[in-house]
C-alpha positions as CSV (number, residue, x, y, z in Angstrom):
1,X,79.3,88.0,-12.1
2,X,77.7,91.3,-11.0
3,X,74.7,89.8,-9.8
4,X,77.2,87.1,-7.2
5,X,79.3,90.4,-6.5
6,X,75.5,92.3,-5.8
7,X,74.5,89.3,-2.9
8,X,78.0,88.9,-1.4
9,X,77.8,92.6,-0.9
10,X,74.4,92.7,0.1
11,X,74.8,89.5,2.9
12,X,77.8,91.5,5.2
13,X,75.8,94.7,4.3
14,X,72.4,93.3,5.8
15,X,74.1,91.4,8.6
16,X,75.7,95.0,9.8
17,X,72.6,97.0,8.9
18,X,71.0,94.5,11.1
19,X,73.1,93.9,14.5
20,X,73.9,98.1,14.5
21,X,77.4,98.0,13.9
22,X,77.7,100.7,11.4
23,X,81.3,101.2,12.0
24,X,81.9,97.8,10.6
25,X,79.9,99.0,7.8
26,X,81.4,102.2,7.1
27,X,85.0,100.3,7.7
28,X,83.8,97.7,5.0
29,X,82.5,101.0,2.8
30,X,85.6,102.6,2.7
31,X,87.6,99.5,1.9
32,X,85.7,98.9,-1.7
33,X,85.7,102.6,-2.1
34,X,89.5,102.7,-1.5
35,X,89.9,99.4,-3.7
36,X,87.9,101.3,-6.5
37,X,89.9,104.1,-6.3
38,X,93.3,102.1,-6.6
39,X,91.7,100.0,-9.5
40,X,90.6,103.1,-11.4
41,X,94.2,105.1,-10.8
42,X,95.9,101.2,-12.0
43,X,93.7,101.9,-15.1
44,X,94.4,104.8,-15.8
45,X,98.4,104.2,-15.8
46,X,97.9,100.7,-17.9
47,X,98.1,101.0,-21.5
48,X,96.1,98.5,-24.0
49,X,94.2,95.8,-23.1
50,X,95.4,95.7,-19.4
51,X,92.9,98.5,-19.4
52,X,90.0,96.6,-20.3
53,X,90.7,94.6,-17.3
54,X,90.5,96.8,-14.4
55,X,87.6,98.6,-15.8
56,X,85.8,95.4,-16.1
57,X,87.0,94.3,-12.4
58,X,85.8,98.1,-11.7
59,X,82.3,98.0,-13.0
60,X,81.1,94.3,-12.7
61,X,82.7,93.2,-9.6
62,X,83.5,96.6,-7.3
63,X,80.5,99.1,-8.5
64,X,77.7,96.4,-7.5
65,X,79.7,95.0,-4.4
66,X,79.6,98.4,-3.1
67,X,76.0,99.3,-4.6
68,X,75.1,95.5,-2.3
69,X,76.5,96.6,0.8
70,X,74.5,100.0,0.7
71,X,71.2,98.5,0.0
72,X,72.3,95.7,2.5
73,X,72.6,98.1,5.0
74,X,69.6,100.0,4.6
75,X,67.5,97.0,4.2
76,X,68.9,95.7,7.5
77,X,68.7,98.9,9.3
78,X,65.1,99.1,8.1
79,X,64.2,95.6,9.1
80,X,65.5,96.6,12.7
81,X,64.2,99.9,13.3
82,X,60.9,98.6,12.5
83,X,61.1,95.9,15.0
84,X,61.8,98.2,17.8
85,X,65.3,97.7,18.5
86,X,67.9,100.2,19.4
87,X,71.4,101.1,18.3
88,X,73.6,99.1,20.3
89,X,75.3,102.4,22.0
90,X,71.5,103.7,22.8
């Protein structure tokens, strides 16, 4: 599961990095960071084993979704800064 939640985070990621639209990527960023905060504050008010859940839905689905889309990002960036190509508002 972490490894799926790794690539689809990765794919949008490098697609973004890629065309320049970083405010699509920042807008995607701050939704899995909000959606990790929510998950963390919902397991923190559970008690028992409904606290096992969000943590796992925290760190083996959120944590490498949002690790994916960074190192998306920065791959796609890379991959167009080395071909020459500017920022789209450049």
């Amino acid at each position: 599961m972490p490894l799926i939640a790794l690539g689809l985070g990765a794919l949008p990621g490098y697609w973004l990095g890629w065309t320049g639209r970083g405010g699509w990527g920042l807008a995607l960023l701050a939704a899995l960071a909000g959606a990790m905060i929510w998950t963390l504050a919902a397991a923190r008010a559970a008690q028992g084993w409904d606290v096992l859940g969000h943590t796992i839905v925290l760190w083996l689905m959120l944590t490498p979704a949002l690790l994916g889309l960074c190192l998306g990002a920065a791959l796609g960036l890379y991959r167009r800064r080395r071909r020459g190509q500017k920022a789209g508002h450049d």
